[in-house]
Residue frames as qw, qx, qy, qz and C-alpha x, y, z in Angstrom:
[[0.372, 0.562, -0.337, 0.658, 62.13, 85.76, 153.07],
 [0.527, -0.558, -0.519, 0.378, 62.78, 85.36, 156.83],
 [0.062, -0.991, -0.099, -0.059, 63.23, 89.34, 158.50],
 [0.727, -0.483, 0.229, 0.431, 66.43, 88.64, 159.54],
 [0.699, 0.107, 0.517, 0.483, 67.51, 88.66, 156.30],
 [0.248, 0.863, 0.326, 0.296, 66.00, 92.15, 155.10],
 [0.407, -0.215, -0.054, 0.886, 67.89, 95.67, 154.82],
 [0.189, 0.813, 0.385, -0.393, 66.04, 98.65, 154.74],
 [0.679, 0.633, 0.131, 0.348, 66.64, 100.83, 151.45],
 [0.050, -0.949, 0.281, -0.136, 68.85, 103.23, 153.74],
 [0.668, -0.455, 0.553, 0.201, 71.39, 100.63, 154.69],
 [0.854, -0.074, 0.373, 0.356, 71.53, 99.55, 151.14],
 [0.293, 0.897, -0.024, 0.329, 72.07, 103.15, 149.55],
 [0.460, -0.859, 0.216, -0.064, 74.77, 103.20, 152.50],
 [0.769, -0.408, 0.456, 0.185, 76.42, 100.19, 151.48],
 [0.603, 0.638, 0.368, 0.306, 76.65, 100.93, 148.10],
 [0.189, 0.951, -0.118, 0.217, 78.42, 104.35, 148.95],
 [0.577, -0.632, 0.505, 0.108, 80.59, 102.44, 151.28],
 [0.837, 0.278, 0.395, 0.259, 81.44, 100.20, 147.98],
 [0.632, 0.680, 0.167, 0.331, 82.08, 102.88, 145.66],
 [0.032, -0.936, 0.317, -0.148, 84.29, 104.51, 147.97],
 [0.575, -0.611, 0.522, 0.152, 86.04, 102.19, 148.68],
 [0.764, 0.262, 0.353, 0.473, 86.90, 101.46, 144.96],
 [0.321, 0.925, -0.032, 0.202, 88.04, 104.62, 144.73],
 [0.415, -0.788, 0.454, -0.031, 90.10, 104.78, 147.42],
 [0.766, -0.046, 0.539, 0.348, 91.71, 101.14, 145.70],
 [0.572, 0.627, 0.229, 0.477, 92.11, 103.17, 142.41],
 [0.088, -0.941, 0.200, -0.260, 93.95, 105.85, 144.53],
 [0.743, -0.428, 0.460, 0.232, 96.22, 103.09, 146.37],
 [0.865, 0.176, 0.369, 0.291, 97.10, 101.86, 143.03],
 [0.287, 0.896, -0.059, 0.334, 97.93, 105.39, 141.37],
 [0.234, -0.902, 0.266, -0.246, 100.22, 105.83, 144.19],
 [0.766, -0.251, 0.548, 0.223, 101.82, 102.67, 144.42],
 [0.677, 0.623, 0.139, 0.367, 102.76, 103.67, 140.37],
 [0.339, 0.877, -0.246, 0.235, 104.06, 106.70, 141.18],
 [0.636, -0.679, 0.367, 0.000, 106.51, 104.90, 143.04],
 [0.770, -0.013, 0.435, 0.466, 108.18, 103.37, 140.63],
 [0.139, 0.818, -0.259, -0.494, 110.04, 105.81, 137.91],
 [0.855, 0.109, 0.483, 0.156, 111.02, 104.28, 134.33],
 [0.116, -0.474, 0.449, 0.749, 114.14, 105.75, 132.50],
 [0.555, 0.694, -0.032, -0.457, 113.02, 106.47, 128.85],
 [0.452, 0.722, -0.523, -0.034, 116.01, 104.20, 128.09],
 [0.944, -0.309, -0.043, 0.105, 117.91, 101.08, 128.70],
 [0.363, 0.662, -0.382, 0.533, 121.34, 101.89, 130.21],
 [0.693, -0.199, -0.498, 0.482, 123.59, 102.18, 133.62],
 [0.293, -0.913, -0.171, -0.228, 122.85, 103.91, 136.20],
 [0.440, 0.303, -0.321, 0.782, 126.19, 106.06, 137.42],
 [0.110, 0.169, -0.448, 0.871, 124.95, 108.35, 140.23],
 [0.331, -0.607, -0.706, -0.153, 121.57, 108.19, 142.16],
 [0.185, 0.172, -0.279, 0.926, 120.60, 111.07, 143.84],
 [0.522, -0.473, 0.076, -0.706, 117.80, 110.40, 146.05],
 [0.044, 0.046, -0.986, 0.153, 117.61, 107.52, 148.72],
 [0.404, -0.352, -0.750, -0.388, 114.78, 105.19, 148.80],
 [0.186, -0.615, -0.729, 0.236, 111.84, 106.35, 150.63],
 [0.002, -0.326, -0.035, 0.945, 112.40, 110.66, 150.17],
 [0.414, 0.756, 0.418, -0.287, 109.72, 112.57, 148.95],
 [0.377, -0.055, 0.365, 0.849, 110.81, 114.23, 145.45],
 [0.253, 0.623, 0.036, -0.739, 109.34, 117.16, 143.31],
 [0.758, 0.511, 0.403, 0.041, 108.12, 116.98, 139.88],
 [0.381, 0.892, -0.232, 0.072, 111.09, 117.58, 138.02],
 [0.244, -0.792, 0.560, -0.011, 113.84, 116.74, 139.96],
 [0.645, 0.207, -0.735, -0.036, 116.43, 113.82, 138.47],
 [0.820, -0.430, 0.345, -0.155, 116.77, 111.16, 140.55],
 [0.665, -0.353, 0.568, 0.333, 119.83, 109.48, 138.93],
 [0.165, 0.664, -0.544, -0.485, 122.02, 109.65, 136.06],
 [0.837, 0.069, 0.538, 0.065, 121.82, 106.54, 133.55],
 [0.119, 0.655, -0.573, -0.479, 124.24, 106.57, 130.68],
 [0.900, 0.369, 0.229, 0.014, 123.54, 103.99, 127.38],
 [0.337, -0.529, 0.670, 0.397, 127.25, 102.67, 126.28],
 [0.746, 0.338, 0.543, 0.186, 125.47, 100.17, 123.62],
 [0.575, 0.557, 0.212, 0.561, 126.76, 103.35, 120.92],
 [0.361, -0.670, -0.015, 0.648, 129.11, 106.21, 122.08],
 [0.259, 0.955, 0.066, 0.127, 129.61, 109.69, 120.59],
 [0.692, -0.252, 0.049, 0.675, 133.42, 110.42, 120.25],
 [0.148, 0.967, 0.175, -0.111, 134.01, 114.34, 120.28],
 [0.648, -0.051, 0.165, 0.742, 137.25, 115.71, 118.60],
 [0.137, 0.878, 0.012, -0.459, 138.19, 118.84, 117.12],
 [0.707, 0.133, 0.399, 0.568, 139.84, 119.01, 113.98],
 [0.353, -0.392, 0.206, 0.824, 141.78, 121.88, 111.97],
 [0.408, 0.682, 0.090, -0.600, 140.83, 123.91, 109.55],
 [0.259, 0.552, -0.628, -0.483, 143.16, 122.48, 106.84],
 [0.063, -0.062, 0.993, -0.077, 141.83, 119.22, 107.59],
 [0.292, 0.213, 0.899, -0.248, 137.80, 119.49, 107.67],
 [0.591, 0.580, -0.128, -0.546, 136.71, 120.49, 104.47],
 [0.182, 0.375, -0.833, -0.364, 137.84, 117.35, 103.59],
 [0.172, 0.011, 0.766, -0.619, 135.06, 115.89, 105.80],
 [0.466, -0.155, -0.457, -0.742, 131.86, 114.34, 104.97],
 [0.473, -0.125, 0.769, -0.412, 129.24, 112.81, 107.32],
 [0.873, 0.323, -0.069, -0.359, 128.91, 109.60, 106.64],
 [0.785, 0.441, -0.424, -0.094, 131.92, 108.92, 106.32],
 [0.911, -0.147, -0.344, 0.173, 133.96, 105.73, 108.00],
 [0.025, -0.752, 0.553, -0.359, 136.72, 106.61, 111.18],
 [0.847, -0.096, -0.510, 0.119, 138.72, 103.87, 113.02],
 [0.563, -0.738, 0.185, -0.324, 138.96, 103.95, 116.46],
 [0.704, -0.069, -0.651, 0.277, 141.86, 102.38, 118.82],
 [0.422, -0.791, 0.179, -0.404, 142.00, 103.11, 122.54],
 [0.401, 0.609, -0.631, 0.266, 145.06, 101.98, 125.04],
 [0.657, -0.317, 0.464, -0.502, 142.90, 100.29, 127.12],
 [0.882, 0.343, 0.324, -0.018, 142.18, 97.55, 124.29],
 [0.140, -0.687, 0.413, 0.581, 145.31, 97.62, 122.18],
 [0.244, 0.007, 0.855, 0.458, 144.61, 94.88, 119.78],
 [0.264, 0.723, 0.630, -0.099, 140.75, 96.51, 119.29],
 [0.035, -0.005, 0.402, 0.915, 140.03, 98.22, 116.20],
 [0.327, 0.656, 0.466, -0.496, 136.17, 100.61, 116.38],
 [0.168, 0.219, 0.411, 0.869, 134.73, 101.50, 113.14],
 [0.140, 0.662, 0.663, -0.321, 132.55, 104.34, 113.26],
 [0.285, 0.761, 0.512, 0.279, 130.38, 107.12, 111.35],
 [0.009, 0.049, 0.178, -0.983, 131.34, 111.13, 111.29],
 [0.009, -0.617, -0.772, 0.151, 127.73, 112.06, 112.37],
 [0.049, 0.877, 0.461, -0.128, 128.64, 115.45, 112.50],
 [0.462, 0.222, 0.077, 0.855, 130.81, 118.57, 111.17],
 [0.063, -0.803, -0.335, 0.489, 130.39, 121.94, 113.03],
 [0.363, 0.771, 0.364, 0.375, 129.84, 124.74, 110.59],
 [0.262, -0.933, 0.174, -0.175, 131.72, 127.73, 113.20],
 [0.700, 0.167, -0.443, 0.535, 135.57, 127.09, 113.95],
 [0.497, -0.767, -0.065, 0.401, 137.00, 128.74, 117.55],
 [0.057, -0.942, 0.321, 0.085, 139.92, 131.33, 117.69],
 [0.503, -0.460, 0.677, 0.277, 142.64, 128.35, 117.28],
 [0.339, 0.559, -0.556, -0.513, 140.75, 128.03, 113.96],
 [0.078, 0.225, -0.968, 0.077, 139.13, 124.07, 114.77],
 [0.755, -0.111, -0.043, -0.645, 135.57, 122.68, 114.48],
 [0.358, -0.236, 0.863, -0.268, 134.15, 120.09, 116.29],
 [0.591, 0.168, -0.668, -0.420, 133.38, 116.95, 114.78],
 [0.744, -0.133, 0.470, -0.456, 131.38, 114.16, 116.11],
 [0.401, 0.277, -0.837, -0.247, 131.73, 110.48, 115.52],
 [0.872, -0.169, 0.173, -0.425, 129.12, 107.81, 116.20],
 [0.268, 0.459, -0.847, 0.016, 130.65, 104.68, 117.33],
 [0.888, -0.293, -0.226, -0.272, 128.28, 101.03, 117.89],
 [0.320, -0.656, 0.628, -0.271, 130.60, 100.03, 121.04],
 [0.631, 0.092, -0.751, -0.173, 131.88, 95.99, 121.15],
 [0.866, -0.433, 0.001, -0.249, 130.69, 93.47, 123.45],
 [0.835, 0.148, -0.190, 0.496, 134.64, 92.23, 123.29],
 [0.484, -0.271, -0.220, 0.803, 136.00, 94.94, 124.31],
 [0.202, -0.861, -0.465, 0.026, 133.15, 97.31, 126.11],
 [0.291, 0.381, -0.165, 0.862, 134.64, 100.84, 125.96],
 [0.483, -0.331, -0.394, 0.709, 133.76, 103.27, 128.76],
 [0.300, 0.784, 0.197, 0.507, 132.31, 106.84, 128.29],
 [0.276, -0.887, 0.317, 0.190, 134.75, 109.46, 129.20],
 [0.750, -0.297, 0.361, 0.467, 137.74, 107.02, 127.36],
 [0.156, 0.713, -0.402, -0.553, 140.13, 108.68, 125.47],
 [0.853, 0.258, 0.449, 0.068, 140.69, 107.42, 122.08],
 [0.097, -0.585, 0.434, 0.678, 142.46, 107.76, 119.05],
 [0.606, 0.578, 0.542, -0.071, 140.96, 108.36, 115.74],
 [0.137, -0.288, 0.579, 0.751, 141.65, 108.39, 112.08],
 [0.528, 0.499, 0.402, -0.558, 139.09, 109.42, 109.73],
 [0.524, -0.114, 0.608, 0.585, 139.71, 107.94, 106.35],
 [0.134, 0.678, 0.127, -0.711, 138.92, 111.37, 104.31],
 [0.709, 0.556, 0.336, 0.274, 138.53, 111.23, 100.59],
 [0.374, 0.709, 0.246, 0.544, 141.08, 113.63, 99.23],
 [0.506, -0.833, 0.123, -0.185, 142.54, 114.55, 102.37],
 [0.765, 0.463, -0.411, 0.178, 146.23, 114.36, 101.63],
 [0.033, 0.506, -0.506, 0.698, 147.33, 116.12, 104.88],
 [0.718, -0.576, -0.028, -0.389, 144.95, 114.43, 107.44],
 [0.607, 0.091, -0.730, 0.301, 146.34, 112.77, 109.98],
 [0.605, -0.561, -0.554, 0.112, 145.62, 112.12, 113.83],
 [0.104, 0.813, -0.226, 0.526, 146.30, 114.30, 116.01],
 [0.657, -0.069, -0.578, 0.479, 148.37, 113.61, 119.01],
 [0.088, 0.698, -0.170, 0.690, 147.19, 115.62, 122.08],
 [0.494, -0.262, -0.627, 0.543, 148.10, 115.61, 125.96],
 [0.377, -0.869, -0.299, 0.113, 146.55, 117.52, 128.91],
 [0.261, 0.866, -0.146, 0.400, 147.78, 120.89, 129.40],
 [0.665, -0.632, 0.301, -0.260, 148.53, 119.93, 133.37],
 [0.936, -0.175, 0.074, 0.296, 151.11, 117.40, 132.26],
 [0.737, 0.476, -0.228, 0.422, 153.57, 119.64, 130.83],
 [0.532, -0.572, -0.102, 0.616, 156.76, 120.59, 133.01],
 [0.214, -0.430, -0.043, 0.876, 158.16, 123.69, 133.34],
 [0.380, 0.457, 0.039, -0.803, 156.79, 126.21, 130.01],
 [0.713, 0.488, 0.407, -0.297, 154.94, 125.85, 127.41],
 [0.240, 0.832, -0.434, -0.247, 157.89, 127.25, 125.23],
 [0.313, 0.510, -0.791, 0.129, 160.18, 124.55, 126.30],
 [0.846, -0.225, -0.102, -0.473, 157.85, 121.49, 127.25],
 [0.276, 0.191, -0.942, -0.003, 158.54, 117.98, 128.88],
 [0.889, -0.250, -0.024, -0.382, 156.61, 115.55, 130.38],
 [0.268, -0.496, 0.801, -0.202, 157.18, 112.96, 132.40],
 [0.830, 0.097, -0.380, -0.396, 156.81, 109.72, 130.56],
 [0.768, -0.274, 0.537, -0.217, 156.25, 106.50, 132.22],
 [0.662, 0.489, -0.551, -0.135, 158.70, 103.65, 131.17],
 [0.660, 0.362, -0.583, 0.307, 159.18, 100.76, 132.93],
 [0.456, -0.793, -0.402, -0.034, 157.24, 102.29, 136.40],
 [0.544, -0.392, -0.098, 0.735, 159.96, 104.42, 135.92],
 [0.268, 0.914, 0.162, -0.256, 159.29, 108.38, 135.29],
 [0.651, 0.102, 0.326, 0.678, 161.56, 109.52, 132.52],
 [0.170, 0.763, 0.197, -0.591, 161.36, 113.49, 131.76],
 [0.462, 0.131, 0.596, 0.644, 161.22, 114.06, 128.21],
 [0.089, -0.186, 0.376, 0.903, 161.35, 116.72, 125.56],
 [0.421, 0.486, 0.718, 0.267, 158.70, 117.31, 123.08],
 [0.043, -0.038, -0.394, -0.917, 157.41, 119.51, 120.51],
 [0.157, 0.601, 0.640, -0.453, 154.06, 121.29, 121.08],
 [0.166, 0.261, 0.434, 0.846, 152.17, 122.54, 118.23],
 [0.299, -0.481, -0.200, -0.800, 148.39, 124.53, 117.98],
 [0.167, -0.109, 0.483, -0.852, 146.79, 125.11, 121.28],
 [0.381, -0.437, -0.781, -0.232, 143.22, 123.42, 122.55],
 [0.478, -0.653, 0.088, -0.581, 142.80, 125.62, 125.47],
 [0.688, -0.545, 0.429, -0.214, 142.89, 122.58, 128.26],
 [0.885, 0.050, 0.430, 0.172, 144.64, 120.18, 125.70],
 [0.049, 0.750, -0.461, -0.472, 148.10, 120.99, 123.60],
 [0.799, 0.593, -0.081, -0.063, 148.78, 119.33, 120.05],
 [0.651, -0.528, 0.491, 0.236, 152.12, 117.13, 120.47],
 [0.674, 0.598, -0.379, -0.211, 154.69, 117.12, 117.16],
 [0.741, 0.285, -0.603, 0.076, 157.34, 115.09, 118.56],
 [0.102, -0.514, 0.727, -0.443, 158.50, 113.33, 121.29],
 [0.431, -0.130, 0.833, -0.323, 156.09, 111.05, 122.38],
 [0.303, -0.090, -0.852, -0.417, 153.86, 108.15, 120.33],
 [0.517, -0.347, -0.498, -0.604, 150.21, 107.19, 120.82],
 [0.839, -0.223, -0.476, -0.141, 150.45, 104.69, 122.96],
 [0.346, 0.260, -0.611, 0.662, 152.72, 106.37, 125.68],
 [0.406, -0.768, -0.460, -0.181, 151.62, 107.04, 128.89],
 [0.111, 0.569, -0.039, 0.814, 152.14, 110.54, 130.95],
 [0.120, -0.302, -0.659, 0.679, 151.90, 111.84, 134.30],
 [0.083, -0.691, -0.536, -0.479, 148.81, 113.96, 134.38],
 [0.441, -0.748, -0.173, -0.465, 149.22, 115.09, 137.84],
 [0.899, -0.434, -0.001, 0.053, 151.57, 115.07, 140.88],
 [0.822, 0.520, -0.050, 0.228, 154.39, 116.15, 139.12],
 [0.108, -0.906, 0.246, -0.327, 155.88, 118.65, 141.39],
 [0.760, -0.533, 0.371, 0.001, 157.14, 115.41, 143.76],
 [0.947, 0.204, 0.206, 0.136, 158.61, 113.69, 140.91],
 [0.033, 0.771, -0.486, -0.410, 162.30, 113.88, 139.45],
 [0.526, 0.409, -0.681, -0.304, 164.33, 111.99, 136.59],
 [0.454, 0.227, -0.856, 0.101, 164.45, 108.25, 137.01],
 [0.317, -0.312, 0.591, -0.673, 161.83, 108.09, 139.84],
 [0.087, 0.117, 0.989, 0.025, 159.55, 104.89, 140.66],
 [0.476, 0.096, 0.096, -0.869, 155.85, 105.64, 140.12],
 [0.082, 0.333, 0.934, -0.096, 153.06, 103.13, 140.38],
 [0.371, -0.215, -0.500, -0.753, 149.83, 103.73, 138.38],
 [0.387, -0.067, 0.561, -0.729, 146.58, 104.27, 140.29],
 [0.468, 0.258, 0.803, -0.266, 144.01, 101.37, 139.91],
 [0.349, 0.810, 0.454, -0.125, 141.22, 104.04, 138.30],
 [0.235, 0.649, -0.396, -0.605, 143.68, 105.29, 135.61]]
């Protein structure tokens, strides 16, 4: 062994601590280069992000909203004379007026057990969503639940409170025909609080001002926004 080549036993007890710190410190880079990445608990779309890339965050705090469409939950209320006819389990067909020729089957999942002051429990319906025609959460629909022994069921027909003109007594809306507003009549039945029960006048598949109404009169032009 030439001298050159020797290390005394303090250099190599030095170089050894200079080793094992630095594999710590690489097993601290790497922890920290993890927590940089964040992995939703789910697979789904991310709607709102609420931190920008590089901030510091807190443990706890969201960092973005991600919503799974692949099966949607359709809330409704339904009447007393109507959901004791209810079982979960059983089949409801879905159409929405986005997709007119698309028929959804889905599941009642659930039947609340407590009714509100108008005398209506909410019911839940699980619905596997199509790859034909991808629904949206937040879209209205319209749903018929095919009840066993449920002579009276039928759909219910109901429209924001914020579309009707003048009272509630003596209702109209303004129904789009033709990109022309038409005021019309109708018949309002039980109360929802932000949503009225419609007996006659209008049909499923109309469509209603919602908003704006105050500019409008009979026979006026109106053009639909994009995001309706």
């Amino acid at each position: 062994m030439r001298g050159g080549d020797a290390v005394s036993e303090t250099q190599l007890r030095d170089m050894k601590l200079g080793f094992e710190n630095a594999a710590i410190q690489l097993e601290n880079a790497k922890k920290q280069l993890s927590n940089t990445q964040v992995l939703a608990p789910f697979s789904g779309y991310i709607t709102r992000r609420n931190v920008e890339p590089g901030a510091f965050i807190n443990i706890g705090a969201q960092v973005a909203d991600i919503v799974d469409v692949s099966e949607l939950k359709v809330a409704l209320r339904v009447p007393e004379s109507d959901v004791y006819a209810l079982r979960q389990g059983q089949e409801a067909s879905l159409t929405a007026s986005v997709y007119p020729e698309a028929v959804y089957t889905g599941k009642v999942s659930h039947i609340g057990l407590q009714g509100d002051n108008a005398h209506t429990y909410p019911v839940e319906i699980i619905v596997p969503n199509s790859r034909e025609y991808p629904l949206k959460a937040g879209t209205y629909v319209n749903v018929q639940i095919n009840a066993v022994g449920a002579k009276n069921f039928s759909p219910l027909l109901m429209i924001p409170r914020d579309a009707i003109v003048s009272s509630v007594k003596e209702p109209s809306v303004y129904l789009i025909d033709d990109s022309l507003a038409r005021l019309t009549r109708i018949t309002t039945g039980r109360d929802r609080g932000e949503y009225l029960e419609v007996l006659s006048g209008l049909n499923g598949n109309d469509r209603i001002v919602t908003n704006g109404q105050i500019n409008l009169m009979d026979g006026a032009k109106v053009s639909i926004a994009k995001n309706q």
